[in-house]
C-alpha positions as CSV (number, residue, x, y, z in Angstrom):
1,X,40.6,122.6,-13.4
2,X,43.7,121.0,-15.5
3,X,42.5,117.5,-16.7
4,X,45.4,115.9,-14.6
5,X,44.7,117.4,-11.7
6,X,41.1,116.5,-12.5
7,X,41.6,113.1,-12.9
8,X,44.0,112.8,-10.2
9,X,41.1,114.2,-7.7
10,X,38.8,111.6,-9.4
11,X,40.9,108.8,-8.7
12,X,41.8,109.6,-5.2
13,X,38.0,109.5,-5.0
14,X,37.6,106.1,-6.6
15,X,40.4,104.9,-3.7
16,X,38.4,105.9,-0.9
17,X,35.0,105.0,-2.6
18,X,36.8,101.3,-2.8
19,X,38.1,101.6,0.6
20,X,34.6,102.4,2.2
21,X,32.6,100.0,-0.2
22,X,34.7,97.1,1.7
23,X,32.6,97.8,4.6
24,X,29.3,97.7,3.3
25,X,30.1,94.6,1.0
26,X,31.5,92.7,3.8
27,X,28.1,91.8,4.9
28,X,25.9,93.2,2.6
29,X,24.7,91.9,-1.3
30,X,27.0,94.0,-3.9
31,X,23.7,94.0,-6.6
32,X,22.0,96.0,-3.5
33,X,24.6,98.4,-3.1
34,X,25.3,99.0,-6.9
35,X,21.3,99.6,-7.5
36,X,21.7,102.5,-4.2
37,X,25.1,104.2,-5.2
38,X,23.9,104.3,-9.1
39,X,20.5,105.3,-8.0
40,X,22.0,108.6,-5.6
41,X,24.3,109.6,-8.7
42,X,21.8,109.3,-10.8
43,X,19.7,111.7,-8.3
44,X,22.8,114.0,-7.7
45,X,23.8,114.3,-11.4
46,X,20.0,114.4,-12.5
47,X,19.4,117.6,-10.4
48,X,23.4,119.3,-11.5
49,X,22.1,119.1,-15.1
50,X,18.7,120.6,-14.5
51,X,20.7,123.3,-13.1
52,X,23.3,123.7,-15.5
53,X,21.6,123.1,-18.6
54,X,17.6,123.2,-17.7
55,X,15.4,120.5,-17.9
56,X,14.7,121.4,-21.9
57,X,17.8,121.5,-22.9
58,X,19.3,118.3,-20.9
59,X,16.3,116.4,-22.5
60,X,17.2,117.9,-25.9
61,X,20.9,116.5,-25.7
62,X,19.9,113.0,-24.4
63,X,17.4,112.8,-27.4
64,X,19.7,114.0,-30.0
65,X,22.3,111.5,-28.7
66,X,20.2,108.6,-27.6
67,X,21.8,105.9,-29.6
68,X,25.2,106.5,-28.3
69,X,24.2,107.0,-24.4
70,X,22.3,104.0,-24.7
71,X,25.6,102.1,-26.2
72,X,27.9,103.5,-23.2
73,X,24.7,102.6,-20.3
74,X,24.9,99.0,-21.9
75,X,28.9,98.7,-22.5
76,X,28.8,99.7,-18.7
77,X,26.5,96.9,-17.6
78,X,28.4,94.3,-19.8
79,X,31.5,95.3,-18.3
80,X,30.2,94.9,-14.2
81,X,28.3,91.4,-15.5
82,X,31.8,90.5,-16.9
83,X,33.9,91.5,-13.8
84,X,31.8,89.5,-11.8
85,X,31.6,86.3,-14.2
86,X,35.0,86.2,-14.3
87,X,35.5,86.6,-10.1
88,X,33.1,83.1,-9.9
89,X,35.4,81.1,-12.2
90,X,38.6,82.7,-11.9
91,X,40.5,85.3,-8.3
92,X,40.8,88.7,-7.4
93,X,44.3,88.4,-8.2
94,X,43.7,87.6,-11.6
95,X,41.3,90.5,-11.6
96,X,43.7,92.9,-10.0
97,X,46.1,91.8,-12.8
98,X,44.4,91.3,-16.0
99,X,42.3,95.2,-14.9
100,X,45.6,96.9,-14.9
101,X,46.4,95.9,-18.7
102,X,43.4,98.5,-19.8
103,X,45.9,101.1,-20.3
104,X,47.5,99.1,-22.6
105,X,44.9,98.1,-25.2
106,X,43.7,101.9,-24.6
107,X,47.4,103.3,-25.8
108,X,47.0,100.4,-28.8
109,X,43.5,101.4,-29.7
110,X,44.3,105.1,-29.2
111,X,47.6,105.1,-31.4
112,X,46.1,102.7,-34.1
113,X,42.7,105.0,-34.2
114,X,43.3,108.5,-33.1
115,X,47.0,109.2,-33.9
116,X,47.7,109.1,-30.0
117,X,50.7,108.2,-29.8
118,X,53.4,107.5,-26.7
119,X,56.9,108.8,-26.2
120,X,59.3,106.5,-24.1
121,X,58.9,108.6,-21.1
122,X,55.2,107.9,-21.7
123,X,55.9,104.3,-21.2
124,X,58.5,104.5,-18.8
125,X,56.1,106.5,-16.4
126,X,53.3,103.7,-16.8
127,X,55.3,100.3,-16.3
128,X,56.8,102.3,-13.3
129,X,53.4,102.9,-12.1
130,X,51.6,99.5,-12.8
131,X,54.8,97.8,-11.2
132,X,53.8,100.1,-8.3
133,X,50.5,99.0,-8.4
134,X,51.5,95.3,-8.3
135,X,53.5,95.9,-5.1
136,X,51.0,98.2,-3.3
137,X,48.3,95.4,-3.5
138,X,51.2,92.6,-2.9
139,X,50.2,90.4,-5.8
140,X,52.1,87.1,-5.5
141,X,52.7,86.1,-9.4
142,X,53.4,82.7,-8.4
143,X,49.8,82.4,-7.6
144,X,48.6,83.9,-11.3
145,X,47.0,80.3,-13.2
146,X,45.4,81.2,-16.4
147,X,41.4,79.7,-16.0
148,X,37.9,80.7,-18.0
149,X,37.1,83.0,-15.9
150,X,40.2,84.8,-17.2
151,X,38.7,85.4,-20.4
152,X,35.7,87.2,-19.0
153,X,38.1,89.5,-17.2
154,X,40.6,89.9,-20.8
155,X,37.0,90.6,-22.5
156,X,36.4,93.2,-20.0
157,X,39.5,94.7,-19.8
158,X,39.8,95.3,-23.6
159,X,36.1,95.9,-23.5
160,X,36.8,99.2,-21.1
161,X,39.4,100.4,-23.0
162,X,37.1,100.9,-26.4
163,X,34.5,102.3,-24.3
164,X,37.0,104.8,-22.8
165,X,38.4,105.7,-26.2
166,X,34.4,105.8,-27.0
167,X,33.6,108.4,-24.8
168,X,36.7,110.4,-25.3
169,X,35.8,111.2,-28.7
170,X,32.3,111.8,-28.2
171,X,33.0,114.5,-24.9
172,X,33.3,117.3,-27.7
173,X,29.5,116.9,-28.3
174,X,27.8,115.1,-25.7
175,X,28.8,117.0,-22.1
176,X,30.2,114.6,-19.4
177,X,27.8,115.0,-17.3
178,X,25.0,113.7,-19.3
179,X,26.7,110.7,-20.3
180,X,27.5,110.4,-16.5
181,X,23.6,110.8,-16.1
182,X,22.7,108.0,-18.8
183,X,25.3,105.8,-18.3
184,X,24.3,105.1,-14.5
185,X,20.8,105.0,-15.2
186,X,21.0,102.0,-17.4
187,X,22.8,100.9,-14.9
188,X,20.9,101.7,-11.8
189,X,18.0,100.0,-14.3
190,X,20.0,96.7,-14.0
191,X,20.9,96.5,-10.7
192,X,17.0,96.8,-10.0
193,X,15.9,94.1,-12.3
194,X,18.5,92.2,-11.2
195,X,17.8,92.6,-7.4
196,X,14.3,91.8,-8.0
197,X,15.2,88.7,-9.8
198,X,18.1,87.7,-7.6
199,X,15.2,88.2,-4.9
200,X,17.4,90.5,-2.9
201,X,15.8,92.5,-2.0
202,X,15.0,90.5,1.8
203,X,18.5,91.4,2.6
204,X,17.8,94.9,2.2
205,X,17.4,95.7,6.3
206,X,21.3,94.7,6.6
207,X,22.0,98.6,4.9
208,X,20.4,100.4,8.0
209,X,23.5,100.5,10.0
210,X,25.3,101.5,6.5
211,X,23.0,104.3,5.7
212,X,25.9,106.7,5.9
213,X,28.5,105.2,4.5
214,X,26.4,104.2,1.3
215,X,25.3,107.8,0.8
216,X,29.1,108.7,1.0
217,X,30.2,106.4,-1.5
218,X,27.6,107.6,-3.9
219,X,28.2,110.8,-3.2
220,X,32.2,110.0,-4.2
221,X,31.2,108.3,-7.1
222,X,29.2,111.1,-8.2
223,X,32.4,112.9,-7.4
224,X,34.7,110.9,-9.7
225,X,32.1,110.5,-12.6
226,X,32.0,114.4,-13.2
227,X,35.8,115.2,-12.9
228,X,37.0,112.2,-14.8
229,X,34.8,113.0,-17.6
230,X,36.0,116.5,-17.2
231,X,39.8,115.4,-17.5
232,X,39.1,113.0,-19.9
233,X,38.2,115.8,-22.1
234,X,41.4,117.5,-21.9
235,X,44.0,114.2,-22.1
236,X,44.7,111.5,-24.4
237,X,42.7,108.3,-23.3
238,X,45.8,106.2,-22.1
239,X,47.3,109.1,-20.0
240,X,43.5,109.3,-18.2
241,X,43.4,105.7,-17.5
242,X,47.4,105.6,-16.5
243,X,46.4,107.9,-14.0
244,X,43.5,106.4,-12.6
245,X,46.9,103.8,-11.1
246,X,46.7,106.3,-7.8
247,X,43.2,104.7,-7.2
248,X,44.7,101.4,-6.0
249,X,47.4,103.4,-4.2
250,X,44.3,105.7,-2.6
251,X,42.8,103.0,-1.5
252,X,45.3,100.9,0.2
253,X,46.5,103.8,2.1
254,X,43.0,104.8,3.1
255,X,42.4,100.8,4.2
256,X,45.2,100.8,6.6
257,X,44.4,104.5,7.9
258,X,40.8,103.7,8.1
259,X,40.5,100.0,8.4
260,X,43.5,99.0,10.5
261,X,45.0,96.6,7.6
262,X,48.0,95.9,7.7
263,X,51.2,98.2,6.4
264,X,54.0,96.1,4.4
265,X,57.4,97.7,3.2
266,X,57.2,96.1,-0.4
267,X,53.8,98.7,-0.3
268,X,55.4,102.0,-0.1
269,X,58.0,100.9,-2.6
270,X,55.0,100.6,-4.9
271,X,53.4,104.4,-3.3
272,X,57.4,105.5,-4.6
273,X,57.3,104.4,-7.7
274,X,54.0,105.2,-8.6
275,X,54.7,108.6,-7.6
276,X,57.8,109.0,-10.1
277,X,55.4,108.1,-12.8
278,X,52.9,110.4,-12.1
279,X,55.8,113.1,-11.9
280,X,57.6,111.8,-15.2
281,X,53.8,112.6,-16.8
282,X,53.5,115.4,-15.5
283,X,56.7,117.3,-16.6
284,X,55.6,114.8,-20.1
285,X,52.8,117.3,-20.3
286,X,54.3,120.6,-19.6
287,X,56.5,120.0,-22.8
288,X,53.9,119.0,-24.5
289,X,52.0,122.1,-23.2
290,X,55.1,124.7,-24.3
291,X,56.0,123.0,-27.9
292,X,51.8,123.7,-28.3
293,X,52.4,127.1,-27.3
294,X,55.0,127.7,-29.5
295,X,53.7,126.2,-32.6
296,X,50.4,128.6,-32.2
297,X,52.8,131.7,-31.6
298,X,54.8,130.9,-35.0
């Protein structure tokens, strides 16, 4: 599968993995449902890479590369403990904001470290699509006052972006899917401390009525673990995380088609001009694709 398309897929799996998680979360503990969805992809991608690469071999790769799987498990953790400091002392909105500036810093860290470096259509297609972003979720700047909890979400943001240009360069060795395997299992390790800590674990009877709808999300994050990984091989590190823009989009739709929220015209000027900058990377790439093919032919 192209990596665009790849990511593309993985994203419009992270929008209705958002859209879903809503209903769980609305009256369930979000530690509780992290430790289950990380504890089914671990499961899922635990059994695809017995498969694919036998239980040897997968144990072989993990060892070799311990050090660094450890690193991205832990970078994972500190980025979730961050998101949710920065939610107690600061808003969503902020959040939604500050999050969307990761494809920034990974364009700065990529150009300044890797030689990746953006043409003006490049950047043309992502303000179009962050704009879009802003007016699919309906942010109201007005509301936007810089607090602590800010920084945790700046830290966080930048924070992503190294451990995205991290993996990147470390998918030529290590296979996506056993960083996917590692990197949730740390996690899934956290959430469990943390719900036995937390002590909640007595709210645990309020998931039986979501039994199904848990097992879906983890089955979609599974989904957009192993494809993103996969595209992320193929792309530059800011045109990955540009793309992963449709999520938001994904999962507003998928809210009002699903959830009965609410539809506002201001949102599918956003859908619009999201879509021109996925279509202004896309034809980006098929240059980029054809002056590739003919530098190998000369």
């Amino acid at each position: 599968m192209p990596g665009l398309v790849s990511v593309l897929v993985a994203a419009t799996g992270n929008g209705l993995y958002l859209t879903l998680s809503k209903l769980v979360l609305a009256s369930n503990s979000p530690v509780l449902f992290g430790f289950f969805v990380m504890g089914l992809t671990v499961l899922v991608i635990g059994s695809y890479i017995v498969y694919k690469f036998g239980f040897k071999k997968a144990v072989e790769i993990i060892l070799n590369y311990w050090v660094f799987l450890v690193i991205v498990g832990c970078f994972s953790s500190l980025l979730n403990f961050l998101n949710f400091a920065g939610l107690i002392y600061s808003s969503a909105i902020n959040s939604a904001i500050i999050n969307r500036l990761d494809v920034f810093f990974t364009a700065l860290l990529g150009g300044i470290f890797f030689g990746e470096r953006l043409q003006k259509n490049d950047w043309l297609a992502v303000l179009f699509m962050m704009l879009g972003v802003f007016l699919v979720l309906r942010i109201d700047f007005s509301q936007l006052t810089l607090n602590t909890g800010d920084i945790f979400f700046l830290i966080s943001t930048f924070l992503q972006a190294v451990n995205a240009q991290f993996i990147r360069y470390k998918l030529t060795e290590v296979p996506g899917p056993i960083i996917a395997f590692c990197n949730t299992g740390i996690c899934t390790t956290v959430y469990l401390f943390s719900s036995i800590f937390l002590e909640y674990w007595v709210q645990i009877q309020g998931f039986a009525g979501f039994r199904l709808i848990t097992i879906i999300c983890g089955l979609l994050f599974v989904l957009q673990l192993l494809l993103y990984y996969g595209g992320l091989k193929k792309l530059p590190t800011w045109l990955a995380r540009a793309l992963y823009l449709v999520a938001p989009v994904v999962g507003t739709v998928s809210s009002i088609l699903l959830l009965n929220e609410n539809f506002y015209i201001e949102q599918l000027y956003g859908m619009l001009l999201v879509g021109i900058g996925v279509i202004i990377i896309s034809l980006g790439q098929k240059k980029v694709k054809k002056n590739q093919i003919l530098k190998e032919s000369i």
